[in-house]
N, C-alpha and C positions, 0 to 999 in steps of 0.2 A: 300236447300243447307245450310252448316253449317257456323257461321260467315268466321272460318278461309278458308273452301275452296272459299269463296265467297273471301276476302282478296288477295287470290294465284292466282285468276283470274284477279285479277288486279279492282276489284269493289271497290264501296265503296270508304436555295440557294446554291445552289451544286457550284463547280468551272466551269469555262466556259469560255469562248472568246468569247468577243464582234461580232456581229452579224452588218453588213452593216455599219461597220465603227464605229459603237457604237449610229446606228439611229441619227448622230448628225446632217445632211443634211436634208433641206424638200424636198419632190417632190416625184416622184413615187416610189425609191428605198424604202424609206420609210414605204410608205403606201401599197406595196407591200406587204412587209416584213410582217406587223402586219395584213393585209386583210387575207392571205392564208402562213401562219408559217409553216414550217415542222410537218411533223406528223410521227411517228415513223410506220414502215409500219406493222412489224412484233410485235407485243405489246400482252406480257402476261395475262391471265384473272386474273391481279394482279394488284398490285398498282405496277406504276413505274416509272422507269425516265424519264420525256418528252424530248423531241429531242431539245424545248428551255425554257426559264424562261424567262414569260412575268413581269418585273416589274410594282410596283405598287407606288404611295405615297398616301398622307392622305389631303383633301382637309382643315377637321377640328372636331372638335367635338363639342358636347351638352350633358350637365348634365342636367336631370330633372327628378323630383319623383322618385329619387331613380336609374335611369339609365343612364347610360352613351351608348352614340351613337355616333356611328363614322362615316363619309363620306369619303369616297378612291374611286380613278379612277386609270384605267390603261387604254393600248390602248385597241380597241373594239379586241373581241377575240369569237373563236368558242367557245363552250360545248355543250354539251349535256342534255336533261329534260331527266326523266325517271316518270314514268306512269304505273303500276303496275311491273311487269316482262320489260317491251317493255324502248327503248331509244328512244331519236331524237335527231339528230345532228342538232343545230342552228349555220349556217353560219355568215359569218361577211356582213352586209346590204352594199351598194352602201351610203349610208346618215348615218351609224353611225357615231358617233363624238367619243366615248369613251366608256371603260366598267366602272359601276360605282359601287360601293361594300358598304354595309351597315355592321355594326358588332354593336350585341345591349348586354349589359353585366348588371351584377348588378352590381353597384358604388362601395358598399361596397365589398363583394367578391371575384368578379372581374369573377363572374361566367357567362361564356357565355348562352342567352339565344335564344331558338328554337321559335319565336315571327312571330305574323303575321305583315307583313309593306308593307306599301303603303308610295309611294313617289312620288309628286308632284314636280314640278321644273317648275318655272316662272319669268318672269324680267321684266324690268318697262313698259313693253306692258301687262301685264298677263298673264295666264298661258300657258305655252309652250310644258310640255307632265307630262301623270299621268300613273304611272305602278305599279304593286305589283312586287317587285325583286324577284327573284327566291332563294330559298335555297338551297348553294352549297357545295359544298366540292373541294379546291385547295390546290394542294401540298404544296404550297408556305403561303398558309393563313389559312389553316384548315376550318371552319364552319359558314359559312358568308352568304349575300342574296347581289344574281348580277343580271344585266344584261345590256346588252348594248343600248346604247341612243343614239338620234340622236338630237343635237341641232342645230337650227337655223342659229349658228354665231358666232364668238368671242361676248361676252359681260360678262356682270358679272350678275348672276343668283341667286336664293334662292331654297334651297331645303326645301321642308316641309316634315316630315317624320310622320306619325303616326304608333306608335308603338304599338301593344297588342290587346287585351287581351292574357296571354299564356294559352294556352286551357291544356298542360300536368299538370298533374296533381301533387299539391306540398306538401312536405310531411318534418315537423321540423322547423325551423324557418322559412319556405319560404310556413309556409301553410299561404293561404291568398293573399299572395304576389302578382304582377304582374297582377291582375285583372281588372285592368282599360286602358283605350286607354292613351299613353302617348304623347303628339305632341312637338317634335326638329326641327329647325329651323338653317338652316347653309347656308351660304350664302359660292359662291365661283365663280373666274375669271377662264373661261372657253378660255385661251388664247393656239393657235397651236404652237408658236412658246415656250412658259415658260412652256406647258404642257406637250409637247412630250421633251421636252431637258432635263427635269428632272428624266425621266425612259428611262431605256432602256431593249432592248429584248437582252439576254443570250443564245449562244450556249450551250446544255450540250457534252462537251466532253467525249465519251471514255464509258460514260455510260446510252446512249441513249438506252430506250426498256428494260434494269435490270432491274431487281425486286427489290425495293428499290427510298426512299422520295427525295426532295429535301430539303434544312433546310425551319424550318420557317420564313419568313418574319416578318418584322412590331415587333420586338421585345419587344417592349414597351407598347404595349396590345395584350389580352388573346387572342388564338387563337379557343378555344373551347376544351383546352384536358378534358378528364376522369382524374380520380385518379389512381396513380403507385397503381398497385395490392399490394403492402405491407403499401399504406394505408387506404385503404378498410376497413371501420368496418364488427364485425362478424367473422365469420369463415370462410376459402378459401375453395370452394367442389372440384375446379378445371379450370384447362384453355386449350381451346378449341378454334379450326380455323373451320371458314369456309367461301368459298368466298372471302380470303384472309381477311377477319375480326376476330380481335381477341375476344372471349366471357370470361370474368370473373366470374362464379359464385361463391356464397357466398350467406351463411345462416346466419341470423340476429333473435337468440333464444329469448332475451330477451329487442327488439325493441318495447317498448307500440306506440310510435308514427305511428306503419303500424299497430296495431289492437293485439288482441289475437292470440296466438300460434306463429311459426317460419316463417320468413317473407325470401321466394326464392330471391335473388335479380341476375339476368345478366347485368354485362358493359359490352356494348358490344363497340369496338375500332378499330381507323385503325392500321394499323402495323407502327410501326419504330417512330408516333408521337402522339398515343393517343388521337386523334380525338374524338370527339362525335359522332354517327351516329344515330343521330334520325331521327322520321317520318318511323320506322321501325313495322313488327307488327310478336313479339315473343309469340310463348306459350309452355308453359313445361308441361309435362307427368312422373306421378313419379307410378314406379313398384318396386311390394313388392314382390318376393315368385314368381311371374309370373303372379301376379293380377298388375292391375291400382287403387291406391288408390290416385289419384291425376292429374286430367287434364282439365286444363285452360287457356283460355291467360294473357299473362304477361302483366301490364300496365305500359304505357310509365310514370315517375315517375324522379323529378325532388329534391334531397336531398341533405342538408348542407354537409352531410358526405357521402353519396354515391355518390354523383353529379346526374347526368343521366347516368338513366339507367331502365331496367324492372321489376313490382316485381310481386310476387302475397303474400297475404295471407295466407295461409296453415290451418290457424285457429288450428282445435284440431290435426292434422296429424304431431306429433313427429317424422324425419325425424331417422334412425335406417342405423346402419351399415348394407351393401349389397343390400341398397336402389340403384335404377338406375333414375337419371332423365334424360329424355331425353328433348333436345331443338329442338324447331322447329319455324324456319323464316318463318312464312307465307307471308310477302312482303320486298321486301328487303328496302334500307331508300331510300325514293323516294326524291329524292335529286337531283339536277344537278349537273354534272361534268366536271369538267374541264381535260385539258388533264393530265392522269396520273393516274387518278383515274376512267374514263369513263369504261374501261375495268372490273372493281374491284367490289364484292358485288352484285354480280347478280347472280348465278349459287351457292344458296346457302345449300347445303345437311344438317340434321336434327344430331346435336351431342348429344353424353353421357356422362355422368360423373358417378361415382358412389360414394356412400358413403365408 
């Protein structure tokens, strides 16, 4: 079996009205409320508008080696894993306390990064639960790693986060980079009544189930976009949907930093907010005349100037007007999803561009 069919098999804030009063009450309305939320019944295989907007805030952050980390809770909330082609919907537990959200970026930059992390959380009895968060995709937050927690109790806690190595591969000033485990340290008061008073759950009015984002949240740090296609280095070949994801290719003639000859590069993006989608696995086919003079996978590929995205080498193959490439998603971004996006990126058909 070839890598990529081996891949295909799965191997290897919008306007709104306040919702139960504005959650300002404790007790069962409450917990109701954020346990079992509305879910939009009839939902596009698109990105779209969820039926509410769970907010969020920011517990605190940590600069170190170079990164910045951030620690954000909201109330606990479904999503979904996905696992090659296949979903799972995870429920809200009977003991969660909270969803809690990690975002790891370069300092400098400000470039969101695709990071392996583990987080521990302990208080002055020891340690209280250890998980690797999930890597997601929320309309409201773009490109982050969640999942929901169950604490003990009110008390005040320490999160320990190790962050890294990033296994994608980095190419210009970021070759190098990122290769070491980096460990942040955030301490924060896990209190019911200061921590649900401070978010609250959003009706979306009017446009529950459209096609189309809510804004991003969290203003104040990156949420993980791509680059506006006009600032793209290289040449534009063209742009391309599929699976309600938008693909940018672009050819980079004389890039020495990916190698000899013309370097293929795809961002690939969500719609309406430019998302990152990684953890995905591209490979392009370039025909000449009705020959194949070019087919490979694209590697996930992390650049000062391109951001993420997929590329390949071409080496000596000079890319020639009435060239056809063709893209092919061999697994779509295994990511979890929150609602809005769970639908989105998964039924994803093989596009062309031509020269």
């Amino acid at each position: 079996m070839e890598r990529r069919d081996m891949i295909r098999s799965g191997i290897g804030l919008a306007g709104g009205t306040l919702l139960s009063g504005c959650l300002r009450s404790l007790g069962f309305e409450k917990e109701s409320a954020w346990r079992d939320p509305p879910l939009v019944s009839d939902r596009p295989n698109a990105v779209y508008y969820p039926a509410v907007i769970e907010e969020m805030d920011m517990y605190g952050k940590s600069t170190a080696d170079g990164l910045t980390v951030t620690l954000m809770y909201s109330f606990p909330h479904r999503f979904w894993t996905v696992t090659g082609q296949d979903k799972n919907k995870v429920v809200v537990g009977e003991d969660d306390s909270l969803h809690l959200m990690v975002s790891v970026w370069d300092t400098e930059t400000k470039t969101v990064l695709p990071m392996n992390i583990a987080l521990e959380i302990s208080n002055d009895d020891g340690m209280v639960t250890q998980l690797s968060p999930w890597p997601m995709h929320s309309p409201s937050m773009g490109f982050h790693y969640g999942d929901n927690v169950s604490l003990p109790g009110e008390d005040t806690y320490t999160a320990t986060l190790r962050v890294g190595p990033l296994q994608t591969r980095r190419t210009g000033a970021f070759e190098g980079q990122f290769s070491d485990v980096t460990t942040a340290t955030i301490d924060f008061q896990f209190d019911t009544r200061n921590t649900y008073y401070n978010i609250e759950i959003r009706k979306v009015d009017g446009k529950a189930g459209e096609r189309g984002s809510v804004e991003l949240a969290m203003e104040n740090m990156p949420a993980g976009r791509a680059p506006p296609k006009s600032e793209l280095p290289g040449q534009m070949i063209g742009e391309t949907m599929s699976g309600d994801a938008t693909f940018i290719t672009t050819r980079l003639d004389d890039a020495s930093r990916f190698g000899e000859g013309t370097y293929l590069a795809i961002s690939p993006r969500t719609p309406y907010n430019r998302i990152i989608l990684p953890l995905m696995s591209l490979s392009a086919m370039v025909t000449r005349d009705g020959t194949t003079v070019f087919d490979n996978i694209l590697q996930e590929t992390l650049d000062p100037e391109l951001g993420h995205h997929y590329g390949a080498n071409m080496e000596n193959l000079n890319l020639k007007p009435g060239d056809t490439i063709k893209i092919m998603v061999d697994a779509p971004p295994q990511t979890a999803r929150h609602d809005g996006y769970e639908t989105a990126f998964f039924e994803m058909p093989s596009m062309e561009v031509s020269i």
